[in-house]
Structure formats: structure tokens, C-alpha cells
LUMNU-351755 format. One record per residue (C-alpha): residue in one letter; chain; z, y, x. Coordinates in pm, whole numbers. Example, Ala and Ser with C-alpha at 12.3 -4.5 7.8 and 13.67 -1.06 7.14 Angstrom:
@kekol: A&tormi: A&pz: 780&py: -450&px: 1230 .
@kekol: S&tormi: A&pz: 714&py: -106&px: 1367 .
// end
This chain:
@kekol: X&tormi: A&pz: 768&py: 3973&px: -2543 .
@kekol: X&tormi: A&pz: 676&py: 3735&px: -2245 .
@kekol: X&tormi: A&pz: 396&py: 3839&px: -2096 .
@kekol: X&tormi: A&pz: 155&py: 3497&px: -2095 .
@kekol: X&tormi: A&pz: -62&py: 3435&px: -1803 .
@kekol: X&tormi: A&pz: -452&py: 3443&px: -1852 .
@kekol: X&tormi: A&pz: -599&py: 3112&px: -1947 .
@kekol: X&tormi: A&pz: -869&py: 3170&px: -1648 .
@kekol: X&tormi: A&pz: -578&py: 3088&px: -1407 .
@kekol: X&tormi: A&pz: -443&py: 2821&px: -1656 .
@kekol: X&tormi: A&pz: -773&py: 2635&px: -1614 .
@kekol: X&tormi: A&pz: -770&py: 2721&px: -1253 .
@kekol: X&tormi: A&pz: -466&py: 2488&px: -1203 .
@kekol: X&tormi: A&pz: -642&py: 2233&px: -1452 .
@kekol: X&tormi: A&pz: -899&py: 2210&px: -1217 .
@kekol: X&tormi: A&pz: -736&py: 2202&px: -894 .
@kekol: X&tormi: A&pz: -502&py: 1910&px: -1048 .
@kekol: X&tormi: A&pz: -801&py: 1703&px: -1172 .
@kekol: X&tormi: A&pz: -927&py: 1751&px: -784 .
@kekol: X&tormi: A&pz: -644&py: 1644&px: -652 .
@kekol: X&tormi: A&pz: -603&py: 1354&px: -883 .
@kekol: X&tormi: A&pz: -1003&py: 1260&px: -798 .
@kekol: X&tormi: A&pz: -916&py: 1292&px: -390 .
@kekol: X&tormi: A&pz: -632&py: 1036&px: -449 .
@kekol: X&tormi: A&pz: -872&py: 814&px: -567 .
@kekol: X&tormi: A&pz: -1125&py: 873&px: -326 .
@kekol: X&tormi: A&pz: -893&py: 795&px: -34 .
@kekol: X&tormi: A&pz: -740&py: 507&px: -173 .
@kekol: X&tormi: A&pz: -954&py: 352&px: -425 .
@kekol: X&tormi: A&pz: -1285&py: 450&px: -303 .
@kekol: X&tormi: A&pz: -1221&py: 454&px: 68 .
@kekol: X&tormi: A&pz: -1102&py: 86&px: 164 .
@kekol: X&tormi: A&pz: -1383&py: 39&px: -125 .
@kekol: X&tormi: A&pz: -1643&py: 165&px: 147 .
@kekol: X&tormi: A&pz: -1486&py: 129&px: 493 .
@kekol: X&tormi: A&pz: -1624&py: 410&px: 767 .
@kekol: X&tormi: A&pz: -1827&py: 594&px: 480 .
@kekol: X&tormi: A&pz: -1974&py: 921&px: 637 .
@kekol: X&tormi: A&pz: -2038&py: 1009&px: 241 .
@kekol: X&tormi: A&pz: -1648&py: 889&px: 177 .
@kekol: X&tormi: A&pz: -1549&py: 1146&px: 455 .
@kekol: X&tormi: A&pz: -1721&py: 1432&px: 309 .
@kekol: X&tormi: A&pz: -1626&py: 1407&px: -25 .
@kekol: X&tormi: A&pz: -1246&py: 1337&px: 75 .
@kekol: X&tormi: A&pz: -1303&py: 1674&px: 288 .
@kekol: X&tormi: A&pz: -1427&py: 1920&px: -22 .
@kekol: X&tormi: A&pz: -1165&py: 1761&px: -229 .
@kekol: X&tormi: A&pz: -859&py: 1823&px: 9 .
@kekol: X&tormi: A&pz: -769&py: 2225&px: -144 .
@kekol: X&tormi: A&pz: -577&py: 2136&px: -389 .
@kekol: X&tormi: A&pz: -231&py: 2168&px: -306 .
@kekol: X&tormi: A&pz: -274&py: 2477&px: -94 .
@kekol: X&tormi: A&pz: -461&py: 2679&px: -388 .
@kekol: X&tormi: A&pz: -155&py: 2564&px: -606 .
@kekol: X&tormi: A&pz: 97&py: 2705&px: -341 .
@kekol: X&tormi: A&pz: -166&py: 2999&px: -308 .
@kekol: X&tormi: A&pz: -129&py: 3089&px: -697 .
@kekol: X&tormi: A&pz: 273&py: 3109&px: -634 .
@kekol: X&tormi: A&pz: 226&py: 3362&px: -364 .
@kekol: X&tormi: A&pz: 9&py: 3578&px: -574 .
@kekol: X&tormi: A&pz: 208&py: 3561&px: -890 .
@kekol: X&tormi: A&pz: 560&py: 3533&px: -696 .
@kekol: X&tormi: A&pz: 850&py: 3262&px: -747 .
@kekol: X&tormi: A&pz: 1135&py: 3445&px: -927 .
@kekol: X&tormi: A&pz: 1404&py: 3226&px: -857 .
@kekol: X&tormi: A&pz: 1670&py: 3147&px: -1106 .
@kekol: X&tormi: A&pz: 1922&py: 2892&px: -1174 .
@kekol: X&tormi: A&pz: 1773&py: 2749&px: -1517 .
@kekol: X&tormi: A&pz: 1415&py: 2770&px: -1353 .
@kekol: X&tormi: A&pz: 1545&py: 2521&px: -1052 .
@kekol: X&tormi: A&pz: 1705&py: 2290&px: -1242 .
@kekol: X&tormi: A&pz: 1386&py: 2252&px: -1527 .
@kekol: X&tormi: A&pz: 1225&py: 2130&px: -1197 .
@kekol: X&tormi: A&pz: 1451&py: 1937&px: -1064 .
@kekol: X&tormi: A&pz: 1516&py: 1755&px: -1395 .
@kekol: X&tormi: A&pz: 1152&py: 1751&px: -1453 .
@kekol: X&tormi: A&pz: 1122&py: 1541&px: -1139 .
@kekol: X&tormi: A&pz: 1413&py: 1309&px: -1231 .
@kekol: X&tormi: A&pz: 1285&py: 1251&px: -1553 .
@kekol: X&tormi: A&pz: 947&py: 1095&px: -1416 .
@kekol: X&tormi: A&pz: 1121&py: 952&px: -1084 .
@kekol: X&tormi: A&pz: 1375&py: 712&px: -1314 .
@kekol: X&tormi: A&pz: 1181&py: 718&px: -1634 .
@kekol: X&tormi: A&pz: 848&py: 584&px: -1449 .
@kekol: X&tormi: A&pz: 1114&py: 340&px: -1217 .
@kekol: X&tormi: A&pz: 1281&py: 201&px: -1522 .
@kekol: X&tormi: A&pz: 939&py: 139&px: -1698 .
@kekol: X&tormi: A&pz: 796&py: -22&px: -1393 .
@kekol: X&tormi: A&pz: 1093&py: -287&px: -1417 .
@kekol: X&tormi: A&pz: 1023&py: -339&px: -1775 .
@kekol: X&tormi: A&pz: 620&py: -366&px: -1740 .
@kekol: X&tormi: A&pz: 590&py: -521&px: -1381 .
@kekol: X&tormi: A&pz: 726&py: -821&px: -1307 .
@kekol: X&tormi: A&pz: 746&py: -765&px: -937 .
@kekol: X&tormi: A&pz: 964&py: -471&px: -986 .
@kekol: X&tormi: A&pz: 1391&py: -564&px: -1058 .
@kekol: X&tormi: A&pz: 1651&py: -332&px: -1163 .
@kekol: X&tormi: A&pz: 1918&py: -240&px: -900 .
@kekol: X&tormi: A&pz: 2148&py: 40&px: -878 .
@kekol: X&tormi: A&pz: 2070&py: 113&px: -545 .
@kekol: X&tormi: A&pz: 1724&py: 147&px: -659 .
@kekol: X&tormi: A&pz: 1809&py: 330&px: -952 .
@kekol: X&tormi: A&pz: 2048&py: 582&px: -730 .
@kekol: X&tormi: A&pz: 1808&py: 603&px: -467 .
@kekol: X&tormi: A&pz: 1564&py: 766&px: -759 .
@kekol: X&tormi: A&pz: 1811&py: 1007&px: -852 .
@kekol: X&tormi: A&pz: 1813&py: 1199&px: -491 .
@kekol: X&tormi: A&pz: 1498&py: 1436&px: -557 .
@kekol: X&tormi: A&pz: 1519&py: 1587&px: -178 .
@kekol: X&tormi: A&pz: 1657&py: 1265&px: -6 .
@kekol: X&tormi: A&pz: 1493&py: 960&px: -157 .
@kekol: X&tormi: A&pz: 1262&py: 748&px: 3 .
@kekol: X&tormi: A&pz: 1037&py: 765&px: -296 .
@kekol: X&tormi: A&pz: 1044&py: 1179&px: -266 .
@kekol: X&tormi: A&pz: 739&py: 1350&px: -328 .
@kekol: X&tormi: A&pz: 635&py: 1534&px: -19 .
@kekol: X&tormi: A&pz: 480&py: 1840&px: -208 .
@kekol: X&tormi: A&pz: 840&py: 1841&px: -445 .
@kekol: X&tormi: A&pz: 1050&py: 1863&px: -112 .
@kekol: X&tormi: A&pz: 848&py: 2154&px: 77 .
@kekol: X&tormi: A&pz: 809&py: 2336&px: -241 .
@kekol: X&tormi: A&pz: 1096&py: 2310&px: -401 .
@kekol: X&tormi: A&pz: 1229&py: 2424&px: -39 .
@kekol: X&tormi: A&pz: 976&py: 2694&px: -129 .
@kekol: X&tormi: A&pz: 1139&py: 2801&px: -435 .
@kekol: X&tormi: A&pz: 1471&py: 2843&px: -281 .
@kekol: X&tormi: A&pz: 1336&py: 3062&px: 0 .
@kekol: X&tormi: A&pz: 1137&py: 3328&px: -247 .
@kekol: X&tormi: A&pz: 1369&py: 3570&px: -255 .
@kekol: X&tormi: A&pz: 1390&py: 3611&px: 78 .
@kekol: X&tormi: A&pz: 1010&py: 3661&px: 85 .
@kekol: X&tormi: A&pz: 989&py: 3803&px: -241 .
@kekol: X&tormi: A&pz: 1220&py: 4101&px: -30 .
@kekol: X&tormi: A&pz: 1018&py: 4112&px: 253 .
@kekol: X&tormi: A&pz: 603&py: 4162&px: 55 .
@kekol: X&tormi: A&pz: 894&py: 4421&px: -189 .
@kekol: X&tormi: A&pz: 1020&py: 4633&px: 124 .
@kekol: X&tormi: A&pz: 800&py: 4619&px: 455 .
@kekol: X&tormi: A&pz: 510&py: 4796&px: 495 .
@kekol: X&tormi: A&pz: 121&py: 4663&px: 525 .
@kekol: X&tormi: A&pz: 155&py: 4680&px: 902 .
@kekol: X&tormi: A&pz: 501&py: 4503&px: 953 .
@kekol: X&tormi: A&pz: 375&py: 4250&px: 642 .
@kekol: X&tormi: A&pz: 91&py: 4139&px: 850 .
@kekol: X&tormi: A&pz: 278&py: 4130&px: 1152 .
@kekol: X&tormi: A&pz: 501&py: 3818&px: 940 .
@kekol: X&tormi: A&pz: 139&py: 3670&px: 838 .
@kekol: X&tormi: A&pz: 82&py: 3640&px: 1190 .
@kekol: X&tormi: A&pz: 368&py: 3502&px: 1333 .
@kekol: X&tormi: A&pz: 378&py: 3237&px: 1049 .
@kekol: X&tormi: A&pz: -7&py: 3170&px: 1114 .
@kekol: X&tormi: A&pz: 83&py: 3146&px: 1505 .
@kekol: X&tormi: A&pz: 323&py: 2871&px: 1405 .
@kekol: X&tormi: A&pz: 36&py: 2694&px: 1160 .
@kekol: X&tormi: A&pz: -293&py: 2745&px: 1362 .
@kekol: X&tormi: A&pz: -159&py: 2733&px: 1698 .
@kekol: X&tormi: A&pz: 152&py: 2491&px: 1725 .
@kekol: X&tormi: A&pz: 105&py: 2274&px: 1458 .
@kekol: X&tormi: A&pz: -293&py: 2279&px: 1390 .
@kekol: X&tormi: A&pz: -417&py: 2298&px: 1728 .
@kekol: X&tormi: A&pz: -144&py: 2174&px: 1939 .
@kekol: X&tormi: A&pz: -5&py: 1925&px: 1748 .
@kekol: X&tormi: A&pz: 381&py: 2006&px: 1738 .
@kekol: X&tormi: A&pz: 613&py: 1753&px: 1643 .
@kekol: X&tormi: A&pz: 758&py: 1936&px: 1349 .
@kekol: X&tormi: A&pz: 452&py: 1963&px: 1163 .
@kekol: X&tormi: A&pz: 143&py: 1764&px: 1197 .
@kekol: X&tormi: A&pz: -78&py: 1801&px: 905 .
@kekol: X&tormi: A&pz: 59&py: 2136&px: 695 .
@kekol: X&tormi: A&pz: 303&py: 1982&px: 468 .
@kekol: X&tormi: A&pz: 577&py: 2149&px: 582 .
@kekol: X&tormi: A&pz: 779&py: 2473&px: 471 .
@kekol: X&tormi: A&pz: 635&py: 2709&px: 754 .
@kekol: X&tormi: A&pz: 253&py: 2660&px: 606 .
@kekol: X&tormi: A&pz: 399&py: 2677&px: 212 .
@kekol: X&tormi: A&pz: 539&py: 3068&px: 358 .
@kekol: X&tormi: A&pz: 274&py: 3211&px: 546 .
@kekol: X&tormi: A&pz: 31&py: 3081&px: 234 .
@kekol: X&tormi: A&pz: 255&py: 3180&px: -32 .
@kekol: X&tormi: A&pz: 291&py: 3548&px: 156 .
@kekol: X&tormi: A&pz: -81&py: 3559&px: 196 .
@kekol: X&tormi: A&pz: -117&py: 3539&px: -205 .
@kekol: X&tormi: A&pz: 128&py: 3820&px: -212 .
@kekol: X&tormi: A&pz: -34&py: 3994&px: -22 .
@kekol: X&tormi: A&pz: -363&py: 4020&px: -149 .
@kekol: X&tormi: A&pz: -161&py: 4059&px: -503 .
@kekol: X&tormi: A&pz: 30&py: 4365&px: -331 .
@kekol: X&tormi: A&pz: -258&py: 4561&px: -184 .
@kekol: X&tormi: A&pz: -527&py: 4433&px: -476 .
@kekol: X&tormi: A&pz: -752&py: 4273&px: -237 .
@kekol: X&tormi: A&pz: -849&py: 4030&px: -469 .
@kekol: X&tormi: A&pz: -1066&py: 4332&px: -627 .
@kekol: X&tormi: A&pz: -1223&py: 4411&px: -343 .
@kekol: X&tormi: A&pz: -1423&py: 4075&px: -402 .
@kekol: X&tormi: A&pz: -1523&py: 4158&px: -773 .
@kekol: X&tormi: A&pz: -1825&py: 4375&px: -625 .
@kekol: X&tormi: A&pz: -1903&py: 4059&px: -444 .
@kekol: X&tormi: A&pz: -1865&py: 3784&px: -651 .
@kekol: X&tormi: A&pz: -2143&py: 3690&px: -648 .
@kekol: X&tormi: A&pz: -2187&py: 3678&px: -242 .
@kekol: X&tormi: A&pz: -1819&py: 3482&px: -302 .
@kekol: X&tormi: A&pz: -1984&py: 3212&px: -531 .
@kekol: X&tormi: A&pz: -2259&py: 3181&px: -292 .
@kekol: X&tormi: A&pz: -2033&py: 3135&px: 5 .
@kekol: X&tormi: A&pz: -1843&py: 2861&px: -167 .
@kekol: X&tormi: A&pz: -2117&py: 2648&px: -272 .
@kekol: X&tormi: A&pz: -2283&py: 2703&px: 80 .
@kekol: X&tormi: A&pz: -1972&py: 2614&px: 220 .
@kekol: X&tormi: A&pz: -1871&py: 2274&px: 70 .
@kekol: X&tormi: A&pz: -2327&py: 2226&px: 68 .
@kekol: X&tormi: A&pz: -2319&py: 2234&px: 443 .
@kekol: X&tormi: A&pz: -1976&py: 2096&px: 512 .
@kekol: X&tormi: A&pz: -2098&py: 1761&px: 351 .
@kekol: X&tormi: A&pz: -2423&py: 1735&px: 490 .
@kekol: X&tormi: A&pz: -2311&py: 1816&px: 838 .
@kekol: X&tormi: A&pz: -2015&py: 1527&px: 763 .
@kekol: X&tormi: A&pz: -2290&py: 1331&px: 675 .
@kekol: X&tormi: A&pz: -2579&py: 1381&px: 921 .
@kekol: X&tormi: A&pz: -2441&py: 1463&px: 1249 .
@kekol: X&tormi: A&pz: -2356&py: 1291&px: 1523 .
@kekol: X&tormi: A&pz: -1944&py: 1132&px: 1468 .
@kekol: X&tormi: A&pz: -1856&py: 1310&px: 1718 .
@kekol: X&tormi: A&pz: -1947&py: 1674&px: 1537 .
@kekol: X&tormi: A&pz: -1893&py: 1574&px: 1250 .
@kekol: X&tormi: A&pz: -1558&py: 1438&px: 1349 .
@kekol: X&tormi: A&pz: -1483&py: 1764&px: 1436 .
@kekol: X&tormi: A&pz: -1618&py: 1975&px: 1133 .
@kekol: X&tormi: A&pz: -1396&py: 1706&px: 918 .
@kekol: X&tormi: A&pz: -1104&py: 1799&px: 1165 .
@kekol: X&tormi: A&pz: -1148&py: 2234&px: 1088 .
@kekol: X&tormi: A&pz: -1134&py: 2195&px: 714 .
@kekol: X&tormi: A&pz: -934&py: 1864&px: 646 .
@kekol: X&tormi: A&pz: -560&py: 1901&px: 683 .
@kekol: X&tormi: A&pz: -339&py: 2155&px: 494 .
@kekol: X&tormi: A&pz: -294&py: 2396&px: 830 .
@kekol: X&tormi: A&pz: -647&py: 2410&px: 901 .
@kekol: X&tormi: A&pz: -861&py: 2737&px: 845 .
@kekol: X&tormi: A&pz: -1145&py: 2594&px: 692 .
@kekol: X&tormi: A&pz: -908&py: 2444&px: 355 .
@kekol: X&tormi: A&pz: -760&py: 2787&px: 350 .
@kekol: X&tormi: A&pz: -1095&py: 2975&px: 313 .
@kekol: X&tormi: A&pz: -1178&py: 2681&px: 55 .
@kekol: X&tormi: A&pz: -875&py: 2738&px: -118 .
@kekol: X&tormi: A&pz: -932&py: 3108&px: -167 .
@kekol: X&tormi: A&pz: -1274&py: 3113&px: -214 .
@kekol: X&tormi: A&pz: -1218&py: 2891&px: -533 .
@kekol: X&tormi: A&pz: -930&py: 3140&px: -638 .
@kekol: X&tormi: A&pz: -1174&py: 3407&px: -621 .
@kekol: X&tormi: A&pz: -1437&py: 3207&px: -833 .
@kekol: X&tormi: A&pz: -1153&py: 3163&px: -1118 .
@kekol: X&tormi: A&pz: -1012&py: 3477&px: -1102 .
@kekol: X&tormi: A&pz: -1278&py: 3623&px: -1222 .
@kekol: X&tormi: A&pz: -1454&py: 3396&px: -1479 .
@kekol: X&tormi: A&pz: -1365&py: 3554&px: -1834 .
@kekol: X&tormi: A&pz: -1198&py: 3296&px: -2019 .
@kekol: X&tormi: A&pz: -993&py: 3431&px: -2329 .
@kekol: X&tormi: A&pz: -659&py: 3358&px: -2392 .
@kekol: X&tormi: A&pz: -598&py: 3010&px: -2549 .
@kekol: X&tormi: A&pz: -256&py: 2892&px: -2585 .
@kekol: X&tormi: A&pz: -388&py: 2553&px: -2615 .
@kekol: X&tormi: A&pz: -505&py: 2577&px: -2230 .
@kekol: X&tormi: A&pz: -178&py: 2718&px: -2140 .
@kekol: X&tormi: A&pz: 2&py: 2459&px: -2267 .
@kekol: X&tormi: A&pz: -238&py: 2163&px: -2099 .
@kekol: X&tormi: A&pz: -195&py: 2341&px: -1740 .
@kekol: X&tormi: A&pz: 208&py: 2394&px: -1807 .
@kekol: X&tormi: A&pz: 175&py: 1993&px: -1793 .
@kekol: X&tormi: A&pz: -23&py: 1944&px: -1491 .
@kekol: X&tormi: A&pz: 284&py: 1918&px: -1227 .
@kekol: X&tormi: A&pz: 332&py: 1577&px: -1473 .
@kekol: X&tormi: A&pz: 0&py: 1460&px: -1386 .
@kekol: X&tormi: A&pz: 120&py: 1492&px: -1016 .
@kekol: X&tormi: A&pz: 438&py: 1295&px: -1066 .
@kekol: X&tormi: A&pz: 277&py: 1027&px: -1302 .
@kekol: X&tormi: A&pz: -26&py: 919&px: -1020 .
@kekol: X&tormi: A&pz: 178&py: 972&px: -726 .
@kekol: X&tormi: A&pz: 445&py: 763&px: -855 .
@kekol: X&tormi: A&pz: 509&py: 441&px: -599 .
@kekol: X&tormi: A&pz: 605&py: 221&px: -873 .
@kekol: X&tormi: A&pz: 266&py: 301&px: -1048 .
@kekol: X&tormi: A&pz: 51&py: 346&px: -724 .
@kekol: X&tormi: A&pz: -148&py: 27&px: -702 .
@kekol: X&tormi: A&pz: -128&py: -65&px: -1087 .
@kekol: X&tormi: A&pz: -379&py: 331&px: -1079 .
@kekol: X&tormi: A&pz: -538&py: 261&px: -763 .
@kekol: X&tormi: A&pz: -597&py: -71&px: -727 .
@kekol: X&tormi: A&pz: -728&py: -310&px: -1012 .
@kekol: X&tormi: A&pz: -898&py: -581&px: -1072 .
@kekol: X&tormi: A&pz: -1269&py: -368&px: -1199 .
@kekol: X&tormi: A&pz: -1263&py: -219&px: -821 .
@kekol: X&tormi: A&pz: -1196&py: -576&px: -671 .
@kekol: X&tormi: A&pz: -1506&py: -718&px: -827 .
@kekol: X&tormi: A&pz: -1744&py: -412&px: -845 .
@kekol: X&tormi: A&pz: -2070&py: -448&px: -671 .
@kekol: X&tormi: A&pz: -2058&py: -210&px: -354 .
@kekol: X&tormi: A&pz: -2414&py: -81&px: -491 .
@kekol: X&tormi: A&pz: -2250&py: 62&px: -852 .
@kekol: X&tormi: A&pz: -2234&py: 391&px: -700 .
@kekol: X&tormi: A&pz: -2249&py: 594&px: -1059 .
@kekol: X&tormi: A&pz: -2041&py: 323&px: -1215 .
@kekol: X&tormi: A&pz: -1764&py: 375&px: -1020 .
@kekol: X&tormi: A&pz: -1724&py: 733&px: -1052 .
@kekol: X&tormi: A&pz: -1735&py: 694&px: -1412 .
@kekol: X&tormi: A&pz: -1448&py: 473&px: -1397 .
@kekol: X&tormi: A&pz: -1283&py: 682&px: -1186 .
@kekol: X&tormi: A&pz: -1371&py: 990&px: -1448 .
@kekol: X&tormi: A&pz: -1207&py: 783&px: -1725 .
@kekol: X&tormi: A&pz: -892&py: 690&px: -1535 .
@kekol: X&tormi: A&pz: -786&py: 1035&px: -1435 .
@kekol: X&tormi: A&pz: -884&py: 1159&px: -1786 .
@kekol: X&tormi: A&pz: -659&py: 868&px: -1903 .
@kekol: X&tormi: A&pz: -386&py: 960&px: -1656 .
@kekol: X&tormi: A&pz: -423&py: 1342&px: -1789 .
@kekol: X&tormi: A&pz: -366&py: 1146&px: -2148 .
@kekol: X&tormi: A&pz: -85&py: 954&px: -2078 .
@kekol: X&tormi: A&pz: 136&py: 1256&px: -1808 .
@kekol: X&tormi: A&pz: 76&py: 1525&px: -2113 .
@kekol: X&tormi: A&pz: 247&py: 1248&px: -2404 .
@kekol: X&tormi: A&pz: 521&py: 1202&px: -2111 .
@kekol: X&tormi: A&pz: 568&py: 1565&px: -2066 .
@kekol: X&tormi: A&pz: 589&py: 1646&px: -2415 .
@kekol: X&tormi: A&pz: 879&py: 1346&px: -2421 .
@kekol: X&tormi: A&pz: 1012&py: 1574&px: -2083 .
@kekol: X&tormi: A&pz: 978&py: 1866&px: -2299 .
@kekol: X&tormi: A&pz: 1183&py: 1749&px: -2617 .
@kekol: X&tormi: A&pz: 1495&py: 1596&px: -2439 .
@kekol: X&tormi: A&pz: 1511&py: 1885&px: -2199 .
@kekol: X&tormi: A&pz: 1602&py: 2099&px: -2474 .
@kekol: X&tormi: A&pz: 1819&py: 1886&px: -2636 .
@kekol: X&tormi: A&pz: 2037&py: 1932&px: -2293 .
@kekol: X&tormi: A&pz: 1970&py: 2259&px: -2152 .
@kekol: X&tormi: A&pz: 2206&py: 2441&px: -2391 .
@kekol: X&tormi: A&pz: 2494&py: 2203&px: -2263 .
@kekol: X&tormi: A&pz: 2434&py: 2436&px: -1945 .
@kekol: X&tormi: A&pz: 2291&py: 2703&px: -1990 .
@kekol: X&tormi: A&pz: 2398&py: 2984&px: -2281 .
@kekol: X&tormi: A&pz: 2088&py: 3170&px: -2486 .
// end
């Protein structure tokens, strides 16, 4: 029997989609909203983690590559890329059918509507065994040695120098030395070295994102310009501490087993392709209640905001479970039982 994952971890990627769904918002709802918003800043700061938790979770867990597994993905993708395109020609008028449009759709790795975070991970996904042989057959010392030289490349020529090849983390070199940082701590059981001090951990974490928003807030712009530089993009240290830090947290909260969980979070990576979607993007970001709200409406607007990413949860899950139905309708045309 199939050994289910733990619904703590299921609700962990629950959580870190419905963050990542409220930081969209944030920077482009919220932000133009309130131009050169200290407050804005801060909260686009502590809700940056996201993605690199997500790619943290693989590492821990390990990818285990295999033909059927890549293509579910791939066709996953597809299904949302043309499915959302063809709806956005049938529900917005500004939006016409072409072929070239329609082709240009199909490419998941080459189109010019790609998702970045589909491209570096699926790039990711194709790499894992490679890394899945190297945490399998080096040693602790020779395994660091790898975390080093990838965190050289991150911290050093892409974080702090600024290399060409990678600007802001969202590139394959960060997914690896994250992804073999997970496997390592899943390799030599670190993680349990923090269950003595959870409670220290939980502490940190709230002290953390406590001071990094009232530092973003208070200081002078040029400080805090800097604090928002340490833990803002994906090859910083600071979201990387964030990002396991909130691991930690969920790792260890008991939540039993609920199959009803499980199946919500195995349709998260549809919440991802629904609101990043360019056909959909200003139809979710941008509407008519945010042109006319009064700039004052503070707790108004974040309950509108609550109810659309609740409502984009809604509508990606009914999609998925579409996704879900035709996918295996076709997958025994490929692939024997």
C-alpha cells in the first residue's frame, strides 16, 4: 500500500500556497493601490517564502523521477495553459483565437506565457536523479562540500554580486542547492534536532518576521532598504531561514491524517496556474472594487482580498478535479497498469 504523506505537511503546502497567492496580491493589487508604502514593503517581504519552502519540501521528501510522473505535470500545465487561454477568448472580449496563440500555449518550457517556477522546476525534476545519487552515495563531508559550492554560486555570484545568469533566485542553481539542503537535513535527521527546541524555533519565527516589519517600517529607507534587500529575493539568506523556520513550525504540529486535506493540497499547484495565468491576470488583480475603494478601507480591502483567494482556491480545485477526470481517461492510451 502507498504510503500517504502526513496531513501536517499537506496543510503546510496549503498554507504556503494561500501565502503566495496573498503576496501576488499584495504586489500587484495592493501595491500600485498604495504607491511607496513602507507597510506595503514589509508585508510583501514576510510573504515572499513561498516558493522556496515548496522547493524545500521536494528536497526533504526527494523527486523520484519517472516517465508517467513528468508527463502528469506537464499535461497538468497544458491543461490550464490552453484550457484558461481558450476560456479567456470565450469570456473576454479583448482576447481572439489564433493558432499561433493557441501553439504558442502548447510549448510548456518555451512559451512566452511559461511559468517561471514550471520551467526551473520542472528543470528540477529532470535533474533529481542526479542529486538524488549524490545525498544516496557521498558522505556528510563531501555532501556539504556540494552545499557549499552551490551556495557560493547563490550568495556570492548571484545574491551579492549580481551575475548575469541569475538575478533574483529563480533559476536552477538556487532550486539544487535548496532542494539538497532538504535532503540533507532529511538524511542526517536534523530536522529532530529542533523538536527539543520548538519552542525556541516558534519564538525565532515570530521574532523574526515581528522585527523584520517594524524595522521595514520605522527605519531610515536607507536601512530598511537594506533589511528588505537580506530577506526579499529567492537567493537571499534571510527567505531561506524564513522558509525553514516555517518548515520546522509544521513539521511538528500534530495534525492527524485526513484524506480530505490531502486531497485539497494535491490541488494547490492548480491554484498556482489558475492566478498566475496572463490571460486571467488583471480580470484577479485588477477590478473595478479596487479602482474605487477609498485609500482609508484598510480592513476592507484585506477582506476582499481574503474572499478572492478563497474564491480562486474554489474555482482551481473544480478545475483540477476536471484535470483529474480527463487525465485518466488518457493516461492508459500511454501508459500500461
Amino acid at each position: 500500500m502507498e504510503k500517504i504523506r502526513s496531513s501536517n505537511i499537506e496543510v503546510f503546502r496549503i498554507f504556503l500556497m494561500f501565502v503566495i497567492v496573498i503576496h501576488h496580491f499584495v504586489l500587484y493589487s495592493v501595491e500600485p493601490f498604495y504607491e511607496s508604502s513602507a507597510v506595503v514593503d514589509a508585508l510583501k517581504c514576510v510573504s515572499h517564502f513561498g516558493v522556496i519552502a515548496f522547493v524545500l519540501i521536494s528536497g526533504y521528501f526527494g523527486i523520484k523521477l519517472s516517465v508517467e510522473k513528468f508527463f502528469r505535470i506537464c499535461f497538468q500545465v497544458l491543461f490550464f495553459s490552453i484550457g484558461l487561454y481558450l476560456l479567456a477568448v470565450l469570456l473576454n472580449e479583448n482576447v481572439y483565437f489564433s493558432f499561433k496563440e493557441f501553439f504558442q500555449n502548447s510549448l510548456v518550457f518555451t512559451s512566452k506565457h511559461a511559468y517561471w517556477f514550471i520551467v526551473v522546476y520542472l528543470q528540477l525534476f529532470l535533474l533529481s536523479p542526479l542529486l538524488n545519487c549524490a545525498i544516496d552515495n557521498l558522505d556528510k563531508k563531501k555532501l556539504i562540500y556540494i552545499i557549499c559550492v552551490f551556495a557560493f554560486f547563490v550568495f556570492y555570484m548571484s545574491f551579492i554580486r549580481h551575475s548575469p545568469y541569475s538575478l533574483d533566485g529563480k533559476d536552477i542553481v538556487n532550486f539544487c542547492m535548496i532542494y539538497l539542503l532538504g535532503a540533507f537535513f532529511r538524511k542526517y535527521d536534523i530536522i529532530s534536532c529542533f523538536s527539543k527546541k520548538f519552542k525556541f524555533c516558534v519564538i525565532a519565527l515570530f521574532a523574526i518576521l515581528s522585527i523584520l516589519c517594524i524595522c521595514i517600517v520605522l527605519l531610515p529607507k536607507l536601512l530598511s532598504d537594506w533589511i528588505y534587500f537580506i530577506f526579499y529575493s529567492y537567493n537571499s539568506p534571510g527567505i531561506i531561514v524564513l522558509a525553514l523556520l516555517f518548515f520546522v513550525l509544521f513539521f511538528f504540529w500534530k495534525v492527524d491524517n485526513n484524506l480530505l486535506l490531502n486531497k485539497v493540497a494535491a490541488s494547490v499547484f492548480a491554484v498556482y496556474l489558475l492566478h498566475e495565468n496572463v490571460y486571467f491576470h488583471s480580470m484577479i488583480y485588477n477590478d473595478v472594487f479596487f479602482e474605487n475603494m477609498d485609500k482609508n478601507s484598510v480592513c476592507l480591502l484585506f477582506v476582499w482580498i481574503m474572499l478572492k483567494t478563497v474564491l480562486i482556491f474554489l474555482v482551481a480545485f473544480i478545475l483540477d478535479y476536471v484535470r483529474v477526470f480527463v487525465y485518466s481517461l488518457i493516461k492508459g492510451l500511454f501508459f500500461k497498469k
